[in-house]
C-alpha positions in Angstrom: -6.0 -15.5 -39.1 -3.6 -17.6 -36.9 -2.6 -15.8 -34.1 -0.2 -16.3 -30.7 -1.3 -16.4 -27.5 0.0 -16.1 -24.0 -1.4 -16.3 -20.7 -1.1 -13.4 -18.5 -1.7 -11.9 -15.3 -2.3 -7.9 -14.8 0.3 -6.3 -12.6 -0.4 -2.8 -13.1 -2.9 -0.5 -14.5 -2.2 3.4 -15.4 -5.0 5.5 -17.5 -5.0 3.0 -21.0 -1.8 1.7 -19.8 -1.5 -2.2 -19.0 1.3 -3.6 -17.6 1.4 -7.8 -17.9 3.5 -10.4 -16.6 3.4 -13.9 -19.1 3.0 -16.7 -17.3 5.5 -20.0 -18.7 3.1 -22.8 -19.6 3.8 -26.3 -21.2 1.2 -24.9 -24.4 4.5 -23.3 -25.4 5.3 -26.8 -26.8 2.9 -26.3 -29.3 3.1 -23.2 -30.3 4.1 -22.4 -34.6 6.8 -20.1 -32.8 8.7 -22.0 -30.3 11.5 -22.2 -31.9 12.0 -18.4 -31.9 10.0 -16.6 -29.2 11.5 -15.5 -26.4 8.5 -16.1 -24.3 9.2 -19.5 -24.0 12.5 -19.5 -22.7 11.6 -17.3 -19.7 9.7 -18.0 -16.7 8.6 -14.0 -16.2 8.2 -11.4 -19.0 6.7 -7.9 -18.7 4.8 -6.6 -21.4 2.8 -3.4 -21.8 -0.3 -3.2 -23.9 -1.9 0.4 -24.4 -5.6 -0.4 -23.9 -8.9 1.8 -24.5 -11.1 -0.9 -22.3 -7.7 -0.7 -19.5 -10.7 0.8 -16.6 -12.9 -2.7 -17.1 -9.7 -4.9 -16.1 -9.0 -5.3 -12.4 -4.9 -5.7 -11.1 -4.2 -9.8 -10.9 -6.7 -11.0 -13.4 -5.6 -13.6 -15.9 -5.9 -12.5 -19.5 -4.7 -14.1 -22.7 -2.8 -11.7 -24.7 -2.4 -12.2 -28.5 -0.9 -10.8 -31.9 -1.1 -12.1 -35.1 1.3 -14.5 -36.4 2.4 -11.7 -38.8 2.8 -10.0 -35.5 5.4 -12.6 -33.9 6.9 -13.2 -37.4 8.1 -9.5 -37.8 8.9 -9.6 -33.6 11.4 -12.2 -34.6 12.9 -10.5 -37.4 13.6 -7.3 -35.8 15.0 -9.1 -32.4 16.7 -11.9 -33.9 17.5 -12.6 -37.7 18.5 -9.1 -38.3 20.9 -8.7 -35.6 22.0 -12.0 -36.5 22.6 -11.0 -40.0 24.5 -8.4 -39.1 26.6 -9.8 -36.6 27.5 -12.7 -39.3 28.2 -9.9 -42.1 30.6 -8.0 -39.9 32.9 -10.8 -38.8 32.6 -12.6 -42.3 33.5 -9.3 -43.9 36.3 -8.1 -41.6 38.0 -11.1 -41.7 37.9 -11.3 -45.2 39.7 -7.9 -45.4 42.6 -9.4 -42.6 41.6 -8.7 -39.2 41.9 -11.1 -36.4 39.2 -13.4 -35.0 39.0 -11.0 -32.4 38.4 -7.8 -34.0 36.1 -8.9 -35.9 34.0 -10.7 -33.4 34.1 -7.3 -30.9 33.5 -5.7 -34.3 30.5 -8.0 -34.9 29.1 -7.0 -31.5 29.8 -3.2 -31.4 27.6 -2.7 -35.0 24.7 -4.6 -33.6 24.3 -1.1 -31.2 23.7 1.3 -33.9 21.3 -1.3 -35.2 19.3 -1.5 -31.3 20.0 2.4 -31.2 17.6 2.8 -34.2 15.3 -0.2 -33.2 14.6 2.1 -30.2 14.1 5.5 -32.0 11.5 3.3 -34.2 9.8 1.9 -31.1 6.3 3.5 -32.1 6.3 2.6 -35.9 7.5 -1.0 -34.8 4.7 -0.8 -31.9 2.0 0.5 -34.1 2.9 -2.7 -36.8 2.7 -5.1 -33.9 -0.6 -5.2 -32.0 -0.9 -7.2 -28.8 -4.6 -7.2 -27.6 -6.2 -8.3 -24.1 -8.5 -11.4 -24.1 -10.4 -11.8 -21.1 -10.8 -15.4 -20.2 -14.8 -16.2 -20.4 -15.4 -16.6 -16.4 -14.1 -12.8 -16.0 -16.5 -11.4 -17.7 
């Protein structure tokens, strides 16, 4: 199974709880989702990986961190293509009933909070259906 990985450093460790800041790197260039992850178009990202083997890692190691391409695919669909969607459906539609370019387009914006709203009350389903695991890099052990 394909999966994506990003290099990572450890910034903060609390009980299971890893917190991980993504380093850029060119290997984004070659990456299957380039096109649509958000990693690449940031030079810091936090993430935060609930981990069982959190006591073995040490504050400032690099790490790889990875999820299945299934993992990224579904990522991208919640963050972008669904908003998008929506946002596109709501100004199409209202200005096919009459309203003005600009009702519809602050209309367009104002539905895609409901839709983050939810997307934040179903933070644990979403979390449990994408994984991110720790890779430690061979020379840490």
């Amino acid at each position: 199974m394909e999966e994506i990985r990003h290099q990572a450093r450890i910034i903060s460790i609390k009980g299971d709880v890893v917190e991980l800041k993504i380093t850029s790197q060119s290997a984004c260039s070659s990456c299957l989702a380039k096109g649509v992850c958000g990693l690449s178009e940031s030079k810091e990202k936090i993430i935060v990986i609930k981990d069982p083997k959190a006591s073995t890692l040490k504050i400032g190691e690099e790490v790889d961190i990875a999820t299945s391409l299934t993992g990224g695919i579904k990522a991208v669909i919640y963050a972008y293509v669904i908003p998008l969607i929506l946002l596109v459906a709501t100004i199409i539609g209202l200005q096919f009933i009459g309203f003005d370019d600009f009702k519809s387009g602050i209309s367009g914006i104002i539905v895609l909070i409901p839709y983050y709203f939810v997307l934040f009350l179903m933070r644990s389903k979403i979390t449990s259906d994408i994984k991110f695991k720790i890779i430690r890099h061979k020379a840490n052990g």
